[in-house]
Backbone as JSON, one array per atom type, in Angstrom:
{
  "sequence": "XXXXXXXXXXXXXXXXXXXXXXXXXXXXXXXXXXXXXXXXXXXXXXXXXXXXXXXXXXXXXXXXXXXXXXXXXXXXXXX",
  "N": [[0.84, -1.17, 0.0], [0.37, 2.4, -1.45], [1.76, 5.01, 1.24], [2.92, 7.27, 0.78], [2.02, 9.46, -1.69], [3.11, 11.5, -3.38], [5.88, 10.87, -3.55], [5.66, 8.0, -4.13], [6.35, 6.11, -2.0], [5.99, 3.51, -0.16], [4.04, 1.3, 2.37], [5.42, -1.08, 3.36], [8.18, -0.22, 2.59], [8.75, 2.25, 4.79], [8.46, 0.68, 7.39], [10.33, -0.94, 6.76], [12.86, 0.94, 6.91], [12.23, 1.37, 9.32], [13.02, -0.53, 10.77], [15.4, -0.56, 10.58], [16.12, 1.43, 12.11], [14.78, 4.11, 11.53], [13.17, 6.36, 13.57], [11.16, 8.34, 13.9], [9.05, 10.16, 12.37], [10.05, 12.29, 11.04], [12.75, 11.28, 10.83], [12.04, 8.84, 9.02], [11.59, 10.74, 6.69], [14.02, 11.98, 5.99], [15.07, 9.95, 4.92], [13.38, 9.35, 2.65], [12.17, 11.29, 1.98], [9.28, 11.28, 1.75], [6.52, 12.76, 3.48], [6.95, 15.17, 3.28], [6.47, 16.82, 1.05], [3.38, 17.51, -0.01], [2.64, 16.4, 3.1], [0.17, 14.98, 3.7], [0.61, 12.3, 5.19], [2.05, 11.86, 6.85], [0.87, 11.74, 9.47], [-0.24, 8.81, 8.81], [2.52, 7.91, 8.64], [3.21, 8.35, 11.08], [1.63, 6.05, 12.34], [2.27, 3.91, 11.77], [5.01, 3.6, 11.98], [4.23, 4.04, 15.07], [4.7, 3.83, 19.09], [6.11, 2.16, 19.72], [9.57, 0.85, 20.57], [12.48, 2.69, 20.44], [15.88, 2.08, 19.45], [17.55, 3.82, 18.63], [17.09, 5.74, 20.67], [17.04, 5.33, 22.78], [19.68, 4.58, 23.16], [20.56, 7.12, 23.21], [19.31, 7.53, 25.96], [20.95, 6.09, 27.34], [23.27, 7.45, 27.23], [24.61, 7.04, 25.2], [25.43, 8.41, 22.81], [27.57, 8.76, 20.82], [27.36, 5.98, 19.4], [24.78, 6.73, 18.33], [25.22, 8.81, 16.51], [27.31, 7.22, 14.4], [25.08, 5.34, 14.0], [23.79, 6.89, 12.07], [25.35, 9.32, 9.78], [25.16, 11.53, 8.76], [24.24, 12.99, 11.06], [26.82, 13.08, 12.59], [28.26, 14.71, 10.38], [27.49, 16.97, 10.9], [27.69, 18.03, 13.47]],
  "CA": [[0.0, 0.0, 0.0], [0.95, 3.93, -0.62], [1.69, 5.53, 2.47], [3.11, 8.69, 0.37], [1.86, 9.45, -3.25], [3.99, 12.08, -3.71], [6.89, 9.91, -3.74], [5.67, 6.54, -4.41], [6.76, 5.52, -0.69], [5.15, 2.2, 0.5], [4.3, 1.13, 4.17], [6.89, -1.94, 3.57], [9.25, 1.16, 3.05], [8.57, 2.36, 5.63], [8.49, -1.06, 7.9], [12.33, -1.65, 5.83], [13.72, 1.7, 7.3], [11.95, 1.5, 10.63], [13.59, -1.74, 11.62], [16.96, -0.32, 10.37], [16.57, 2.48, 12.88], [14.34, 5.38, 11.86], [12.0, 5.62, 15.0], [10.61, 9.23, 13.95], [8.39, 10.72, 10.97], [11.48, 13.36, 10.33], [14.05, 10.31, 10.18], [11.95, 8.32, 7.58], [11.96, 11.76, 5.66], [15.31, 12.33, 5.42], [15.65, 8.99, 3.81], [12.69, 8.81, 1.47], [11.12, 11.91, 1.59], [7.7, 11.23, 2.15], [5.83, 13.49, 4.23], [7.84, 16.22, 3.05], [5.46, 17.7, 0.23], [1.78, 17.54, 0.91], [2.21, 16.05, 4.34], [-0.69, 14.07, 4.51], [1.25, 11.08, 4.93], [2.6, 12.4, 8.41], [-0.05, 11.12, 10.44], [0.33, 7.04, 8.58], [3.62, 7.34, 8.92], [3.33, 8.09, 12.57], [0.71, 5.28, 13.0], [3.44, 2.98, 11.36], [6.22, 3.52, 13.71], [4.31, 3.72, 16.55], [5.17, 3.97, 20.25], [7.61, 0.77, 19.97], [10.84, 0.89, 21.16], [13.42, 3.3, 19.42], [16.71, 2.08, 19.34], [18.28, 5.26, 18.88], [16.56, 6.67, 21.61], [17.55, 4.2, 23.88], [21.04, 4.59, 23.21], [20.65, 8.2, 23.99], [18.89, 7.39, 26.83], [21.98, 5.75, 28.12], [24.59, 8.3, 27.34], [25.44, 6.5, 24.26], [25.73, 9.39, 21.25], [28.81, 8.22, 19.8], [26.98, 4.77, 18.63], [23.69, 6.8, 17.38], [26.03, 9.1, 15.39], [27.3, 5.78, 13.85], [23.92, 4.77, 12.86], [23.42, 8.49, 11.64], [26.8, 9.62, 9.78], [25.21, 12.93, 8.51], [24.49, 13.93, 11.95], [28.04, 13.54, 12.91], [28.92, 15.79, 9.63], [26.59, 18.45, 11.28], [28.41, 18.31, 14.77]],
  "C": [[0.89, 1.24, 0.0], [1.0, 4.18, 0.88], [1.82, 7.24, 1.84], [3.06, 8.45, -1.38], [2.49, 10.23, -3.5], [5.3, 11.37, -4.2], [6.9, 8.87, -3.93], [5.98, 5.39, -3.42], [5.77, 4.59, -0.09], [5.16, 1.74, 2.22], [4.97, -0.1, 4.09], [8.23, -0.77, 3.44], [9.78, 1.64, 3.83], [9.07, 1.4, 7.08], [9.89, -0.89, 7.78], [13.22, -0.47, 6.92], [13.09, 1.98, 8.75], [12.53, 0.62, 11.28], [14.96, -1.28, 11.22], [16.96, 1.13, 10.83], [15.8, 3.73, 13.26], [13.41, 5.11, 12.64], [10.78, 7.29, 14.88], [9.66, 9.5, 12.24], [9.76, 11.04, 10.05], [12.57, 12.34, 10.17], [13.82, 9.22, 8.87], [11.91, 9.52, 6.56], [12.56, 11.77, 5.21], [15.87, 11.17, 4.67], [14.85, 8.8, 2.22], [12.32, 9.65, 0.92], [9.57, 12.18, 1.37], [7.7, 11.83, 3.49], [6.56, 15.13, 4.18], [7.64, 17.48, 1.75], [4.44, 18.3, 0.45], [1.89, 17.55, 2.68], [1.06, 14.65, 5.03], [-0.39, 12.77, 5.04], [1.7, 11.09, 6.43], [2.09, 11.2, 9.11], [0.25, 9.12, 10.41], [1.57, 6.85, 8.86], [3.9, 6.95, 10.35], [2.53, 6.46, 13.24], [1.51, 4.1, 12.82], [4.41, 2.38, 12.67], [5.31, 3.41, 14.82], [5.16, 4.01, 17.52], [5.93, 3.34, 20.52], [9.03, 1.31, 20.7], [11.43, 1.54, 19.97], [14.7, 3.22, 19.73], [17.94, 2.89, 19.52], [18.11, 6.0, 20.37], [16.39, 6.25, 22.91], [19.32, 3.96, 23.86], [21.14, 5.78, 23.81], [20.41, 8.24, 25.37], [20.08, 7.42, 28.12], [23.41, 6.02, 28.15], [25.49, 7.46, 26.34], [25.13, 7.33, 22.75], [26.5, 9.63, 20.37], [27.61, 6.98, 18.75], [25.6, 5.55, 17.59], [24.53, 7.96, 16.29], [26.83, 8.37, 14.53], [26.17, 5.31, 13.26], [23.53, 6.43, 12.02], [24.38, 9.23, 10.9], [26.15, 11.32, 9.48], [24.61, 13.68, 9.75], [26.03, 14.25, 12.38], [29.02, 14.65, 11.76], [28.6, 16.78, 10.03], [27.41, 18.48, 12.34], [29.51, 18.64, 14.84]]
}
């Protein structure tokens, strides 16, 4: 199924880059671009991900921001 017609972005897409990390709307963006035209897509994407566990955000949690800049390299170009 679409999730984003703008871009052609599928909720296995989605799914693919949620289990390899992104845990937010704005982090499947920056890979696919969906939800980043229209928008309407926001909301499914959020319903996607869900409240689950975020990886990332569990590393932060525990004072580990080296390893999520590792899964992240173009934050560590920004820092």
């Amino acid at each position: 199924m679409y999730v984003c017609s703008c871009f052609g972005i599928t909720d296995k897409q989605v799914k693919d880059h949620a289990a390899a990390g992104a845990c937010t709307p704005r982090q499947i963006a920056s890979v696919t671009k969906a939800g980043t035209d229209c928008g309407s897509c926001v909301r499914t994407i959020q319903g996607i991900l869900g409240r689950g566990a975020c990886p990332r955000r569990e590393l932060l949690e525990k004072g580990n921001a080296a390893a999520v800049l590792a899964v992240e390299p173009e934050l560590a170009e920004a820092a």
